[in-house]
DRENTORKOL-3810 file (N, C-alpha, C; in nm, 4 decimals):
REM DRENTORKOL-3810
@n.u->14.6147; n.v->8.1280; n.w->8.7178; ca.u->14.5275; ca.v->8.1380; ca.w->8.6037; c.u->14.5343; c.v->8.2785; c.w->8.5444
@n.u->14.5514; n.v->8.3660; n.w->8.6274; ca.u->14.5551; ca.v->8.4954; ca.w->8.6000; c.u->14.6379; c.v->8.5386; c.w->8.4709
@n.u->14.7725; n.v->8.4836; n.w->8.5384; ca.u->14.8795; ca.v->8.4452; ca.w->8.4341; c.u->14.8871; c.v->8.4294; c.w->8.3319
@n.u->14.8359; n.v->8.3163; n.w->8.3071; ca.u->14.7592; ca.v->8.2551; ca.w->8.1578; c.u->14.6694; c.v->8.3491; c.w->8.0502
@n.u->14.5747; n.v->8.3753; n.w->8.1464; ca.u->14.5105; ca.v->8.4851; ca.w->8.0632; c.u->14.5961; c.v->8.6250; c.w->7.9848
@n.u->14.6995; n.v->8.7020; n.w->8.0832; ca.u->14.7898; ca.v->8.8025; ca.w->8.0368; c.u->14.8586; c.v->8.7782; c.w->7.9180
@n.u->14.8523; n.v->8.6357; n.w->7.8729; ca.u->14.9288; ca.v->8.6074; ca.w->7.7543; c.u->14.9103; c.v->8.6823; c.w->7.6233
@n.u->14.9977; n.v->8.6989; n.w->7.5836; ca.u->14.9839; ca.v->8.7741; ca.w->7.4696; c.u->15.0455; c.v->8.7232; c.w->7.3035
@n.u->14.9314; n.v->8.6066; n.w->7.2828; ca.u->14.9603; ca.v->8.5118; ca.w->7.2088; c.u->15.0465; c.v->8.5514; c.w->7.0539
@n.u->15.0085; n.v->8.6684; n.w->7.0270; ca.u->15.0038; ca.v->8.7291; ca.w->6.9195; c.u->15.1908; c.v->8.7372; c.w->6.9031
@n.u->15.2099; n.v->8.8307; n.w->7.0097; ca.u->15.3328; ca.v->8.8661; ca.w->7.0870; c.u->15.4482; c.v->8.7950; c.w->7.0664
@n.u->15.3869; n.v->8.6504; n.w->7.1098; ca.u->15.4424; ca.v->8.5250; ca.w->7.1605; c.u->15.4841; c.v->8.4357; c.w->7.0499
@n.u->15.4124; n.v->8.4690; n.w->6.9483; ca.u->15.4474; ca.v->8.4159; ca.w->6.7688; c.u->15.5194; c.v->8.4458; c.w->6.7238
@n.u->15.5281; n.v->8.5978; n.w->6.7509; ca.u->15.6351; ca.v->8.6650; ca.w->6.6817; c.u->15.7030; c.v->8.6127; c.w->6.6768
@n.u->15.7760; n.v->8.6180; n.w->6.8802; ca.u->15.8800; ca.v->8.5855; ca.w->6.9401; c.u->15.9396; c.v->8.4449; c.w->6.8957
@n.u->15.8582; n.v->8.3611; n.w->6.8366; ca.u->15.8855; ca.v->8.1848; ca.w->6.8746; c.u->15.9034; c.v->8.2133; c.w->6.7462
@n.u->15.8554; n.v->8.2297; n.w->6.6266; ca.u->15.8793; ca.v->8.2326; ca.w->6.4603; c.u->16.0369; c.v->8.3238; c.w->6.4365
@n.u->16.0707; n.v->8.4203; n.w->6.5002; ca.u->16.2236; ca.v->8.4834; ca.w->6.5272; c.u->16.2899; c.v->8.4525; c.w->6.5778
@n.u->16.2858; n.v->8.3597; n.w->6.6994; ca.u->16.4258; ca.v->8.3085; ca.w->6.7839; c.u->16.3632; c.v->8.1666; c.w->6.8419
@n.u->16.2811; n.v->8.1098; n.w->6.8230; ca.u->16.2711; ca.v->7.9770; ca.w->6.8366; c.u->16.2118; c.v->7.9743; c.w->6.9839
@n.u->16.2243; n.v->8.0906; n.w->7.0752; ca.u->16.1426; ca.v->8.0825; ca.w->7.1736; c.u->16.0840; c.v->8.2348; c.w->7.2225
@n.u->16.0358; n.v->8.2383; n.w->7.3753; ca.u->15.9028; ca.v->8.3245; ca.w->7.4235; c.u->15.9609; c.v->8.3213; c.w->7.5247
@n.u->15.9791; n.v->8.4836; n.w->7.5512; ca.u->16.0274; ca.v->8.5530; ca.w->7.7437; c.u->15.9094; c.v->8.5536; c.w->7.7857
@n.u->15.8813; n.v->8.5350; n.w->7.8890; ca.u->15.8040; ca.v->8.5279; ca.w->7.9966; c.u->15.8030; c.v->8.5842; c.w->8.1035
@n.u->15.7158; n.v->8.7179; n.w->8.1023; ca.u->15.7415; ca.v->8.8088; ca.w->8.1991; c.u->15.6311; c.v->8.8119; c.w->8.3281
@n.u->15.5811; n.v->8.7562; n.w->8.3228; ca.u->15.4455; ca.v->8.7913; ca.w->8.4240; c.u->15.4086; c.v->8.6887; c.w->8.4679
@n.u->15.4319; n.v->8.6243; n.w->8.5841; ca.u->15.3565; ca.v->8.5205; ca.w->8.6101; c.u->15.4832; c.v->8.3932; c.w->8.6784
@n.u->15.5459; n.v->8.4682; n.w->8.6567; ca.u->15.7208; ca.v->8.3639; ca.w->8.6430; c.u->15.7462; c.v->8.3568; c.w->8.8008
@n.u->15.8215; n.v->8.2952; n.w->8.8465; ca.u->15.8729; ca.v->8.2509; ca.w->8.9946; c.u->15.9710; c.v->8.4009; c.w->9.0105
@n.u->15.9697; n.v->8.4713; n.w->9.1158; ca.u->16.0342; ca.v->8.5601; ca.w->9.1793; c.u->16.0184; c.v->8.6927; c.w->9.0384
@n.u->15.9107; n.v->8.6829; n.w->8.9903; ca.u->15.8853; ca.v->8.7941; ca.w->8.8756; c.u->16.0221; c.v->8.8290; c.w->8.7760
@n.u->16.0942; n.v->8.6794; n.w->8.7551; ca.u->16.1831; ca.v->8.7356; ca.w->8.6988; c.u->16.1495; c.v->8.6536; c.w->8.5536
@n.u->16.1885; n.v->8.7117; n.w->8.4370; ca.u->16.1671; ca.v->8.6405; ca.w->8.2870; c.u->16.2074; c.v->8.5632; c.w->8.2722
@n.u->16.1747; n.v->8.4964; n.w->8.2024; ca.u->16.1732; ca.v->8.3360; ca.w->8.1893; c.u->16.1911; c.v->8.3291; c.w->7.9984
@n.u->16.2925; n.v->8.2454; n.w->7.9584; ca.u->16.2817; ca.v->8.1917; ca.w->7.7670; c.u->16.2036; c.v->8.0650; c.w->7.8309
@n.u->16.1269; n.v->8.0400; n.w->7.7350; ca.u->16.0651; ca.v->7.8754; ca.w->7.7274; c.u->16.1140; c.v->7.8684; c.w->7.5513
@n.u->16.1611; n.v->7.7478; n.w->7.5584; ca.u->16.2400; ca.v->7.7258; ca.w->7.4352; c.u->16.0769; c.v->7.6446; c.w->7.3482
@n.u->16.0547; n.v->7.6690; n.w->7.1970; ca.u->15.9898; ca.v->7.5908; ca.w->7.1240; c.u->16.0457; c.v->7.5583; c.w->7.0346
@n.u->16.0339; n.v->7.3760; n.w->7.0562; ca.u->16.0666; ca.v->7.2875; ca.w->6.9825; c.u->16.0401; c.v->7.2437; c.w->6.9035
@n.u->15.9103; n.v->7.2221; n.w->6.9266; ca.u->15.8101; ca.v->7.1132; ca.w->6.8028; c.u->15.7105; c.v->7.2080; c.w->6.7791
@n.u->15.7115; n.v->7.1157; n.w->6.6601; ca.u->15.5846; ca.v->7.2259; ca.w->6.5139; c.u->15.4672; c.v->7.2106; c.w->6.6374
@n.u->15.4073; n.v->7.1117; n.w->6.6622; ca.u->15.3026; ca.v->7.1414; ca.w->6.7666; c.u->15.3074; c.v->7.2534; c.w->6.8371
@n.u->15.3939; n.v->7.2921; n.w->6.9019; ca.u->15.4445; ca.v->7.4113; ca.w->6.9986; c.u->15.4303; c.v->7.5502; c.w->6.9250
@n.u->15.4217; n.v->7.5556; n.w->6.8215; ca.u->15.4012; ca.v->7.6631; ca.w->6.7444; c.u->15.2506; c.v->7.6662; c.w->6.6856
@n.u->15.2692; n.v->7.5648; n.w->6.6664; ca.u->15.0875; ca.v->7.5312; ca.w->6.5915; c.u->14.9929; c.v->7.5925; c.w->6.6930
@n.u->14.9836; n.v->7.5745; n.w->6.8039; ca.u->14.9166; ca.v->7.6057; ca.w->6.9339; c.u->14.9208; c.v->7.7229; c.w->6.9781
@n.u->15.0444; n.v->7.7851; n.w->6.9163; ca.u->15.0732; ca.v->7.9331; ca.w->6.9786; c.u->14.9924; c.v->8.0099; c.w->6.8725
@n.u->14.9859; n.v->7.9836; n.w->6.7519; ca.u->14.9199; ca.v->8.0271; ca.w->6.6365; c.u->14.7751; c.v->8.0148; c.w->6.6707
@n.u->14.7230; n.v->7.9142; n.w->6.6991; ca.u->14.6059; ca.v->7.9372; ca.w->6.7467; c.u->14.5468; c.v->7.9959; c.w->6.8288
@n.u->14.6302; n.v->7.9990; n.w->6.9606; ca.u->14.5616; ca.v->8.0945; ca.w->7.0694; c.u->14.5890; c.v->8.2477; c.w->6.9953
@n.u->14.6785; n.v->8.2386; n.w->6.8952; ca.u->14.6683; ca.v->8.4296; ca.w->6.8403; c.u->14.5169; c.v->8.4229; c.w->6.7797
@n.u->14.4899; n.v->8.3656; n.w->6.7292; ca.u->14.3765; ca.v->8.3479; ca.w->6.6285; c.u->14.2815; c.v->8.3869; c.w->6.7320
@n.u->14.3037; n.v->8.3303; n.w->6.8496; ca.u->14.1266; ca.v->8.3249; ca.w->6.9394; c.u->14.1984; c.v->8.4674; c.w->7.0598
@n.u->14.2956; n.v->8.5143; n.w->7.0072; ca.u->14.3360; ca.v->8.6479; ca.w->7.1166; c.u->14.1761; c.v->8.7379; c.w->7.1454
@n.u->14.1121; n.v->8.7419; n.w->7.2284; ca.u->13.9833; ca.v->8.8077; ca.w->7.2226; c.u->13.9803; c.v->8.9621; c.w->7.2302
@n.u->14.0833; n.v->9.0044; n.w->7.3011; ca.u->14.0681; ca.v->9.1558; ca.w->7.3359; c.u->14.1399; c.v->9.2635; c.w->7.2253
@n.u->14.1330; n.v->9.4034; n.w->7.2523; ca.u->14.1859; ca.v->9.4572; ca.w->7.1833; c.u->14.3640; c.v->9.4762; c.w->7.2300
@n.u->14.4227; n.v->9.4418; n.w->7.3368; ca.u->14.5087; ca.v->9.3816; ca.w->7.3864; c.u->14.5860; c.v->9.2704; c.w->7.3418
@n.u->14.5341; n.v->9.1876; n.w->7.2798; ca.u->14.5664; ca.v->9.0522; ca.w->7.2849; c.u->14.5937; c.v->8.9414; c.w->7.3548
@n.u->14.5488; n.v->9.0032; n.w->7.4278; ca.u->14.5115; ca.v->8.9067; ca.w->7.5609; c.u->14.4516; c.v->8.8392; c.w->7.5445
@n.u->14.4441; n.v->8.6800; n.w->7.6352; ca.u->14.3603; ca.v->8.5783; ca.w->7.6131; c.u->14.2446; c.v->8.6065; c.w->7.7085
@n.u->14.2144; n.v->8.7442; n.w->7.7632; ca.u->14.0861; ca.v->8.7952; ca.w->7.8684; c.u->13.9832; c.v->8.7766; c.w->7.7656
@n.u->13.8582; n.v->8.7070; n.w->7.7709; ca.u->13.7335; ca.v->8.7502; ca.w->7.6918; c.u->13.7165; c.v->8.8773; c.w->7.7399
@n.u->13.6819; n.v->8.9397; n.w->7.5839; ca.u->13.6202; ca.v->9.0546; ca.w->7.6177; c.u->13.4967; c.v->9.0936; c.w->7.7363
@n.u->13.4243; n.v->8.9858; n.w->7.7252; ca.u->13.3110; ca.v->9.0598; ca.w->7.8736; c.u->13.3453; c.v->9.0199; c.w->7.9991
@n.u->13.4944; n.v->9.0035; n.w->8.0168; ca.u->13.5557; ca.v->8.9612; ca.w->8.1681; c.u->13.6593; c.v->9.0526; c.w->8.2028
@n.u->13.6689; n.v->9.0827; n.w->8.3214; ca.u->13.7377; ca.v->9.1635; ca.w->8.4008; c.u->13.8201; c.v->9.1240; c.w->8.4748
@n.u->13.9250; n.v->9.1254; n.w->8.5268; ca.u->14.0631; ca.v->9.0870; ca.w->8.5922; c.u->13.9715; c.v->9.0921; c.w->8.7880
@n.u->13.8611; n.v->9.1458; n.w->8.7665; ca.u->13.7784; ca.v->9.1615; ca.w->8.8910; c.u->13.7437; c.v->9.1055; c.w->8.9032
@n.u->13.6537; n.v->9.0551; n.w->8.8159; ca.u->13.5549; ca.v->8.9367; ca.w->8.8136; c.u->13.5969; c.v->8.8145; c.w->8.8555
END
């Protein structure tokens, strides 16, 4: 879950609107990067949205009143 949260949706738009997909650095099997290829308009539609709801000044999907501690 941790994972998930580090996302950096914003990031991740860029990436998918310029080369059709998103490296994946954090969270990946043996910490090594990962392309996830996007295919479908859905797949983008979704990535657009989680930029929209990015909460932090990061862009991270962390709510702001939560801590990686917590």
């Amino acid at each position: 879950m941790e994972e998930a949260f580090l996302l950096r949706p914003t990031q991740a738009l860029g990436q998918a609107l310029a080369r059709k997909q998103v490296r994946v650095g954090h969270g990946t099997k043996d910490g090594r990067p990962q392309k996830v290829s996007l295919d479908e308009v859905v797949q983008l539609e979704m990535l657009a949205r989680a930029a929209r709801l990015a909460a932090s000044a990061a862009g991270t999907m962390i709510p702001r009143s939560y801590t990686l501690a917590r």
